[in-house]
C-alpha atoms as one frame of an Amber mdcrd trajectory, in Angstrom:
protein
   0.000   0.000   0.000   2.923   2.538   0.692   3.992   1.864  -2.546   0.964
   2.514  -4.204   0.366   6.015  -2.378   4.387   7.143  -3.237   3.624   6.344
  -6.835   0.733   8.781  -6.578   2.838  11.217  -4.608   5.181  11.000  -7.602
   2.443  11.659  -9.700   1.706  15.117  -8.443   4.943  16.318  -6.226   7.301
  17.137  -8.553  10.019  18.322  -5.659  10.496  14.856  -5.124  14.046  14.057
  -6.885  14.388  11.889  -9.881  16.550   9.646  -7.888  13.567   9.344  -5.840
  10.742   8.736  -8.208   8.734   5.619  -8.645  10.494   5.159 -12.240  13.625
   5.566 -11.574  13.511   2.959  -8.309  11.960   0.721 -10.696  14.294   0.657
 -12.970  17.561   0.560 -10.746  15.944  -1.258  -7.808  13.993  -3.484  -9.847
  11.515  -5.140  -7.287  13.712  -4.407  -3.658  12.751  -1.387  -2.769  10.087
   0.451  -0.085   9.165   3.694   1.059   8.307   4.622   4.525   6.088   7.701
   4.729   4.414   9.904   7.482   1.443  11.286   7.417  -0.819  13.723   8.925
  -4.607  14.315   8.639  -4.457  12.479   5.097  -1.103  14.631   4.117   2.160
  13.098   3.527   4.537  15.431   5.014   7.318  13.244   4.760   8.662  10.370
   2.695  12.131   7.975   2.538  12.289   5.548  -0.579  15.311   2.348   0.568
  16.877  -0.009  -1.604  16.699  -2.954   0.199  18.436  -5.756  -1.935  18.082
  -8.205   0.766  16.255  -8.753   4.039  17.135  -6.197   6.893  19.824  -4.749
   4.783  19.518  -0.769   3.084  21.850   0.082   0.298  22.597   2.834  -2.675
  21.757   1.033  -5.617  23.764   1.275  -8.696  23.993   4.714 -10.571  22.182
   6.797  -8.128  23.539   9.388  -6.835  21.305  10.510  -3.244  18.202   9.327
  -2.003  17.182  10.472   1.726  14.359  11.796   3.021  11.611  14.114   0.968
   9.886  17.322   2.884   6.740  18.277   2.034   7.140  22.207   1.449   6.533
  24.564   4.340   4.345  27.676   4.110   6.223  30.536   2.774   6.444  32.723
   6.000   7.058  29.340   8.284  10.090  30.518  10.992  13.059  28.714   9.965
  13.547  27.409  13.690  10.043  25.996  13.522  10.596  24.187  10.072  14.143
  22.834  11.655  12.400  21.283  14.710   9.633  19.482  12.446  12.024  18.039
  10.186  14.204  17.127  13.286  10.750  15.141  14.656  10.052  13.611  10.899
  14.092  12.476  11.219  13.289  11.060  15.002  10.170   9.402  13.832  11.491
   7.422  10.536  14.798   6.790  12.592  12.477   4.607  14.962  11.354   2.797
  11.642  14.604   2.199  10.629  15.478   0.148  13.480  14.139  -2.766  11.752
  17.139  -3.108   9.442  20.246  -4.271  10.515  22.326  -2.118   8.111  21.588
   1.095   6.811  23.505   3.244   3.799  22.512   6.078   2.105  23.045   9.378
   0.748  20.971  12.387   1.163  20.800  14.629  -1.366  22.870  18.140  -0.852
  19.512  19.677   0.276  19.481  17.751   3.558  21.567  19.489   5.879  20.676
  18.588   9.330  21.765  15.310  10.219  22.236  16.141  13.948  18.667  13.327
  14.312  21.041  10.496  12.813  24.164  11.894  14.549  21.936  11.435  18.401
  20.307   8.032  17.369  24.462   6.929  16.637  24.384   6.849  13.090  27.556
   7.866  11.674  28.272  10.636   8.278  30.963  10.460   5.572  31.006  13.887
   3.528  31.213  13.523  -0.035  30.992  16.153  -2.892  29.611  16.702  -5.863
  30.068  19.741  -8.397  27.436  21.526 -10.112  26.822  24.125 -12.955  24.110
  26.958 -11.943  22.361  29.072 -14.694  23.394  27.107 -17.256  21.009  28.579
 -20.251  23.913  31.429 -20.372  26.677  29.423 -22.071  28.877  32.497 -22.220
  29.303  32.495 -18.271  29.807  28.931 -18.438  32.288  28.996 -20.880  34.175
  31.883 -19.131  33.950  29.811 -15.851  35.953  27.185 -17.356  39.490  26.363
 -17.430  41.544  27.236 -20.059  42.347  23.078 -20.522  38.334  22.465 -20.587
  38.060  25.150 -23.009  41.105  24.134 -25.064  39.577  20.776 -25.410  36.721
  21.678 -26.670  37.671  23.978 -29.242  39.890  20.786 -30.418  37.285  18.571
 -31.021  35.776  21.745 -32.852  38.683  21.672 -35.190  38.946  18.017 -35.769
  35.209  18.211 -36.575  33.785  15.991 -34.216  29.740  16.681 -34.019  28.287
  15.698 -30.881  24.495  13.561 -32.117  21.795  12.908 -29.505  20.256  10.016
 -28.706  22.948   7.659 -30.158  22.556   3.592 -29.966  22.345   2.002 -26.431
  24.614  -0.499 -27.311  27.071   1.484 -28.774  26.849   3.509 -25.958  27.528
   0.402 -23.255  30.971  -0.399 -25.581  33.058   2.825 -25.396  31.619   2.660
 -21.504  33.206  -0.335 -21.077  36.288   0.816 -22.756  37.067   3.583 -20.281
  36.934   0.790 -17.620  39.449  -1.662 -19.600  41.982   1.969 -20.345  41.612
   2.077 -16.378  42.405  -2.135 -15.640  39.110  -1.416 -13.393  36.221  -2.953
 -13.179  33.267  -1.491 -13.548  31.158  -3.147 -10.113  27.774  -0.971 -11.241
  25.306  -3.536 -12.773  25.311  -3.126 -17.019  21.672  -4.465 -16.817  20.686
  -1.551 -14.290  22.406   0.777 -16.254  20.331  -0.472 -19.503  17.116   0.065
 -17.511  17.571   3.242 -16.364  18.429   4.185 -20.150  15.434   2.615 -21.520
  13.392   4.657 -18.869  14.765   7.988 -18.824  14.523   7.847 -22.581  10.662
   6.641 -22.647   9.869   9.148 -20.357  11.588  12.047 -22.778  13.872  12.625
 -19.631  17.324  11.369 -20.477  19.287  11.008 -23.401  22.495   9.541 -25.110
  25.366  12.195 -26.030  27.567  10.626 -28.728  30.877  12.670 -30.430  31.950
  11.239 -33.064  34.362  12.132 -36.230  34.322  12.569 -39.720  34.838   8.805
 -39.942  32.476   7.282 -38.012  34.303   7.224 -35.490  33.094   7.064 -31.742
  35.629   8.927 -29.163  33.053  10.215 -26.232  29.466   9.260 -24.567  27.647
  10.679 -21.878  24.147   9.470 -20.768  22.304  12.446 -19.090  18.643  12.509
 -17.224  16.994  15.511 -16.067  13.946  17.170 -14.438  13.000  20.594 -13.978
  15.257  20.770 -10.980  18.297  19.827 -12.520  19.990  17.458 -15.057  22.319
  15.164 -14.276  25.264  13.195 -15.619  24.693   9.664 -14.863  27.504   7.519
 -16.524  30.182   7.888 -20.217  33.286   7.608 -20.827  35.481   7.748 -23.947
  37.847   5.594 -26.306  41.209   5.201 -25.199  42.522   5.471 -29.118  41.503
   8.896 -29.136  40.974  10.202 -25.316  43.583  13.314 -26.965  40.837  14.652
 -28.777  39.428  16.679 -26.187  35.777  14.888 -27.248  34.653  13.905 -23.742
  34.675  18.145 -22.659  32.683  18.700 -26.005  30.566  16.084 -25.797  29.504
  17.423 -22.304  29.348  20.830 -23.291  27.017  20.233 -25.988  24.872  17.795
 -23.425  24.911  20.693 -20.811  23.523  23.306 -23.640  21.113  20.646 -24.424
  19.692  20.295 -21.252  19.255  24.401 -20.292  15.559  24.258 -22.113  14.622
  21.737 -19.379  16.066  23.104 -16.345  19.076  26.075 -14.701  20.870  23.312
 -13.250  23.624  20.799 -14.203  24.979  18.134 -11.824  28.450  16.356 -12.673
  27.433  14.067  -9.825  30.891  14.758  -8.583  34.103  11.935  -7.722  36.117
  11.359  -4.861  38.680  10.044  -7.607  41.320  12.694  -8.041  41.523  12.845
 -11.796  37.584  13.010 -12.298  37.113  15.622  -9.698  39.660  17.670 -11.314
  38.067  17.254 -14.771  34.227  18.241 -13.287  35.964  21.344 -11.358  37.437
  22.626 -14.516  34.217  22.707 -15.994  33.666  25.784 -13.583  31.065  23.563
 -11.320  30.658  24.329  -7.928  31.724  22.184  -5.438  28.707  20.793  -3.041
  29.003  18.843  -0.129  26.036  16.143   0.798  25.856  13.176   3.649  26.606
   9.236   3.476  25.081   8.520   6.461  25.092   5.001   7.830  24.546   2.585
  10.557  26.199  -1.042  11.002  27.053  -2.742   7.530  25.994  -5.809   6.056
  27.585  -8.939   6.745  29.487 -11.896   4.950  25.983 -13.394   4.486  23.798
 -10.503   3.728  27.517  -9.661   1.070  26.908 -13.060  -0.487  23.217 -12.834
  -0.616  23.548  -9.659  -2.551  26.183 -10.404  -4.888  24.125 -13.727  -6.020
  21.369 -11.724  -6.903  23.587  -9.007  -8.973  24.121 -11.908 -11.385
């Protein structure tokens, strides 16, 4: 029954996050997840999807950036101390409803900032960062925001006459993704088939898209797969071909997906890195650095590991 009344809160709040909405859990949670709401006099005031791939056990699932908790808007002239202590009690009360998991981890989006509720109940926070492009519908700012590398890359796929096309092939997409993995010796531990879902979805819903830059040739250097709402877009997962990662493609190809997005919404978010090579290439876009909360509670163990691994395959 929660379920059922989030999907209609979806339906008609839309301040509720894309990594929050009933399609998007669908699609990268598959069947494991629930939502624990609260409610007064017939109002939801509050509301906390969880991916829980096994029993008692709350994760991030794969290529989703924040989750947390969802406020229902306070009135316009509420006092800010009053709307801190009622988001303090919604914290306390789906804390208590938490306790029936052995293991929680998640991340709140950069909105929540008041996790003194978790911090009491002996939750503990890791801060992580993400970096994001404001007002980006005036591409001259942007462009002057960048770095003279970011810029100098892009004006070099210019000149070797790569065009960036839209809504390129899935699969050919998933290939020069997996390529920037094998250039790395990494491994990419995000699922492929959640990845494929949450393409097929965005796309149906006219909310995400495939960025391609290819050459002359035919050739494919860069992808970028990119959702959005009216909130902000987002860059979910790319990558580029090692044979020609000097052709500055993977800036232009971004570029031209952040110009893209500005007649859906102001916002762009890189989704950040804690890696020291991708940070450095979001931050040179000119993105502003923005802190937001892991915040977690026991972890799972070599069972609930297993458990969870099994059903990844």
């Amino acid at each position: 029954m929660s379920k059922e009344l989030y999907r209609e809160l979806c339906a008609k709040e839309n301040t509720i996050p894309v990594f929050s909405r009933d399609w998007w859990l669908d699609a990268a949670c598959g069947k494991d997840w629930e939502v624990l709401m609260l409610e007064k006099k017939g109002r939801v005031y509050a509301a906390m999807p969880l991916y829980v791939p096994c029993k008692h056990v709350v994760l991030m699932p794969d290529y989703t950036q924040t989750m947390g908790i969802w406020f229902a808007s306070e009135a316009d002239d509420a006092k800010y101390s009053s709307v801190l202590e009622h988001r303090q009690a919604a914290c306390k009360s789906i804390i208590e409803r938490l306790g029936q998991y052995r293991s929680f981890q998640q991340n709140f989006g950069y909105g929540f900032t008041d996790w003194l509720p978790f911090y009491w109940a002996g939750y503990v926070q890791t801060t992580r960062y993400t970096y994001i492009l404001h007002g980006i519908d005036d591409f001259d700012k942007i462009m002057a925001g960048m770095s003279q590398q970011t810029r100098r890359n892009i004006k070099r796929a210019e000149e070797q006459l790569i065009t960036v096309r839209r809504d390129i092939e899935a699969d050919d997409f998933m290939k020069i993704q997996s390529l920037t993995f094998r250039r790395q010796h990494k491994r990419n531990t995000q699922s492929r088939v959640v990845l494929r879902r949450l393409i097929d979805a965005a796309r149906e819903r006219g909310q995400g898209s495939l960025f391609g830059g290819i050459d002359k040739d035919g050739n494919m250097h860069a992808v970028a797969f990119v959702v959005w709402q009216n909130s902000s877009a987002y860059y979910i997962a790319g990558g580029g071909d090692p044979e020609f990662r000097a052709s500055g493609a993977h800036s232009f190809v971004l570029w031209e997906a952040v110009k893209y997005v500005s007649r859906y919404t102001d916002q762009f978010d890189f989704e950040g890195s804690m890696l020291p090579g991708v940070e450095r290439f979001f931050r040179e876009f000119g993105a502003v650095q923005t802190p937001y909360f892991m915040i977690r509670r026991g972890k799972p163990d070599l069972l609930d590991r297993i458990r969870i691994k099994l059903r990844a395959e």
